[in-house]
C-alpha positions in Angstrom: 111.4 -121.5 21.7 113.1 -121.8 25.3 109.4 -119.7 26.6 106.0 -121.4 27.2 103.4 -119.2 25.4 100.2 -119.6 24.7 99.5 -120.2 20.8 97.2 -117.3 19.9 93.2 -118.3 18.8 93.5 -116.4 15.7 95.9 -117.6 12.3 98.1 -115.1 10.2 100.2 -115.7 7.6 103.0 -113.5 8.7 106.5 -114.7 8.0 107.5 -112.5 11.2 105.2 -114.3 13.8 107.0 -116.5 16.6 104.2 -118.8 16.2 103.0 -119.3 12.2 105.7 -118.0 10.7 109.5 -118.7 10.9 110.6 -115.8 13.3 113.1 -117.7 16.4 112.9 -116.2 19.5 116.3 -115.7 22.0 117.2 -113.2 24.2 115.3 -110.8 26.5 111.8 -111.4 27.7 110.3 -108.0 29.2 106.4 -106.7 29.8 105.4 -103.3 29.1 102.4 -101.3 27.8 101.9 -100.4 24.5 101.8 -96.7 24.1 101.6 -96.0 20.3 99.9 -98.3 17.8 100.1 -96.4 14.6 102.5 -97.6 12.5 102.1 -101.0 10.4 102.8 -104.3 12.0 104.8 -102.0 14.8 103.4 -100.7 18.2 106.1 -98.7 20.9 105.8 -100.7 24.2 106.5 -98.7 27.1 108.8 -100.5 29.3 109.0 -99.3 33.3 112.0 -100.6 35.2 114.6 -99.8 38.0 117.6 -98.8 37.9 120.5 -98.7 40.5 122.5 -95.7 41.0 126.0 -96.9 43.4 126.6 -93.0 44.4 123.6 -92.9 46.3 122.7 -96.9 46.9 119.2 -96.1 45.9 117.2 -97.1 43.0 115.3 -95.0 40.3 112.3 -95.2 38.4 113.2 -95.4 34.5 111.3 -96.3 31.4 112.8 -97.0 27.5 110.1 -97.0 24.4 110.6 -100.0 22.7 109.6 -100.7 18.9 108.3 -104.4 18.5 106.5 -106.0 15.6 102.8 -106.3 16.5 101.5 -109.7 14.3 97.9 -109.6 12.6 97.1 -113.1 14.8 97.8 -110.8 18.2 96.5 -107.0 17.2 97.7 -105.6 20.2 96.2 -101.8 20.6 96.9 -98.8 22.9 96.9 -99.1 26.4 96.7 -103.3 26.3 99.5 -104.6 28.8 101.8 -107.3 26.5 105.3 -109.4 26.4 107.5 -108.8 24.5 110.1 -111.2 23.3 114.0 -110.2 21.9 114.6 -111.8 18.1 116.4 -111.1 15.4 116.7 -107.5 13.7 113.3 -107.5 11.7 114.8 -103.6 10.3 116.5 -100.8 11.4 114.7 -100.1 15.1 112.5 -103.1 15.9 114.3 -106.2 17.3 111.7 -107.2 19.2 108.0 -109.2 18.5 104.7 -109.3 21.1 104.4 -112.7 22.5 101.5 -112.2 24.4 98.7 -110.1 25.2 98.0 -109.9 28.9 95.1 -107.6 29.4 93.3 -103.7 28.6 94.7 -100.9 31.3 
């Protein structure tokens, strides 16, 4: 793990978690919020960023929904503010775990 996280309080026994299970991390590190927590194991983190468009050398406000694995040892829950860390393809959409859970909006 080339990122310093804090190890979570709370065990699982998830073979998906970066921290007790065997899931490497690589890639993209990006913060968001999560926006939808209804699936199992998955939450949609809502990721704000800027963009630069050349044609007018100013920048815009976009935003992508994310899928990421949610483990049972972090729980994050709608509206909690998280990191989220690229891995490998855990199925078709997500390709991405929560790291960390920063704080409630």
């Amino acid at each position: 793990m080339a990122i310093a996280l804090k190890k979570p309080k709370k065990a699982c026994s998830d073979r998906n978690c970066p921290f007790h299970g065997s899931l490497p991390i690589r890639g993209r590190v990006l913060e968001g919020v999560v926006v939808s927590a209804k699936m199992d194991k998955t939450v949609i983190v809502k990721h704000d960023y800027l963009r630069y468009v050349p044609k007018f050398m100013r920048y815009e406000r976009s935003r992508s929904r994310i899928p990421s694995h949610n483990p049972p040892c972090i729980e994050a829950k709608e509206g909690d503010r998280v990191v989220i860390a690229e891995c490998r393809p855990i199925s078709k959409t997500v390709s991405f775990v929560v790291v960390e859970k920063k704080e409630a909006k």
